[in-house]
C-alpha positions in Angstrom: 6.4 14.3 11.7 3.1 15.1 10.9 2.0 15.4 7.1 -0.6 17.9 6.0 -4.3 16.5 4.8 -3.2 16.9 1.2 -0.5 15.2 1.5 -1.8 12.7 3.7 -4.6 11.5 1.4 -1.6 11.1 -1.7 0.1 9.0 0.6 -2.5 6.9 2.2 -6.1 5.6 1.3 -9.3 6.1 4.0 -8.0 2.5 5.3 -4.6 4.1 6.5 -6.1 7.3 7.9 -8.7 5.2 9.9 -5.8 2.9 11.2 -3.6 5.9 11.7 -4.8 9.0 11.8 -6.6 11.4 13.6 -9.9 12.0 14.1 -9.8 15.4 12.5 -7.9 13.4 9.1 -10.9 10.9 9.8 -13.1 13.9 8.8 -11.4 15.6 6.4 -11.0 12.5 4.4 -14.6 11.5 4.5 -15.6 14.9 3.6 -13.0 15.0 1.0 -14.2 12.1 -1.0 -14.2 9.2 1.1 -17.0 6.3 1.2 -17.0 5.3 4.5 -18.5 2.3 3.4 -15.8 1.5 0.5 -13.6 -1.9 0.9 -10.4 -2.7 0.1 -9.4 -5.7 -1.3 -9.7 -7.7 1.7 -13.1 -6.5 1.8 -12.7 -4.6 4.7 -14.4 -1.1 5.4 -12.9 1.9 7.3 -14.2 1.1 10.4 -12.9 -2.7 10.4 -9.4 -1.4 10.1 -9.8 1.4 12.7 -11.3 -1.7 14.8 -8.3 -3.3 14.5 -5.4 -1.0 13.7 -6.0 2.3 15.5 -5.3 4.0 18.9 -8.3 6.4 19.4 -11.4 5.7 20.0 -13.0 9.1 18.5 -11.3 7.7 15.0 -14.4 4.8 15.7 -16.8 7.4 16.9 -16.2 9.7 13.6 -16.4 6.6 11.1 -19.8 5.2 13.0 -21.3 9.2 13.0 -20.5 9.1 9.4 -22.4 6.0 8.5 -20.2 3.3 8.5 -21.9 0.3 9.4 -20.9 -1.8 12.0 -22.4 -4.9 10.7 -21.1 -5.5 7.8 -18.7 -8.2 7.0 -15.0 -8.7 5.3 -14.5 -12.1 3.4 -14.1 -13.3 6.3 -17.4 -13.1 7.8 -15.8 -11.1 10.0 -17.5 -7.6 11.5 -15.6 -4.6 12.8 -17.0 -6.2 16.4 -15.1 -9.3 15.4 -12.1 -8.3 13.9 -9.3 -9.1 16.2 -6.9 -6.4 17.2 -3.7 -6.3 15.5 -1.9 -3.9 16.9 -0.4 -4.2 20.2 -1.5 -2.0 22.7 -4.8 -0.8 21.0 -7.6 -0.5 23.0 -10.8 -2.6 23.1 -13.4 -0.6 21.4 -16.0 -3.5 20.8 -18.0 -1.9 23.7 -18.7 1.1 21.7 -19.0 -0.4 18.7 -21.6 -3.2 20.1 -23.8 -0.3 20.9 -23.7 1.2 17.1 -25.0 -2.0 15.4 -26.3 0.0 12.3 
């Protein structure tokens, strides 16, 4: 089941939409109120978790046509082109994102 935007941004934070959602929630989110720089607690941005969580590679495209940068680093030292994927079955979007080094 699907949730609606609203509903969707009480339920989850930018991290979760750019793990899980769509692109189209990508956007809505970001233009909702979003950072797409922010960090979580781990210190990892939007795009780091998309990097490693999600399923679609336009999720990455919207975050990185937004502004996130790629280069930035979790506490880790870890980039978004570094963090390991840790879902199975994502794809491997380093390519893309080695091209976006903003």
């Amino acid at each position: 089941m699907a949730l609606s935007f609203p509903v969707l941004l009480f339920a989850q934070d930018i991290f979760d939409i750019a793990a899980n959602g769509s692109p189209a929630e990508v956007r809505a989110a970001l233009a909702a109120v979003a950072d797409v720089n922010a960090r979580d607690a781990r210190g990892e941005t939007a795009l780091m978790r998309a990097a490693s969580f999600s399923n679609s590679p336009q999720v990455i495209a919207v975050l990185v046509k937004a502004g996130a940068r790629v280069q930035e680093r979790n506490r880790h030292g870890d980039t978004a082109v570094k963090n390991p994927p840790r879902r199975v079955g994502r794809g491997n979007f380093t390519p893309s994102l080695s091209r976006n080094r903003t």
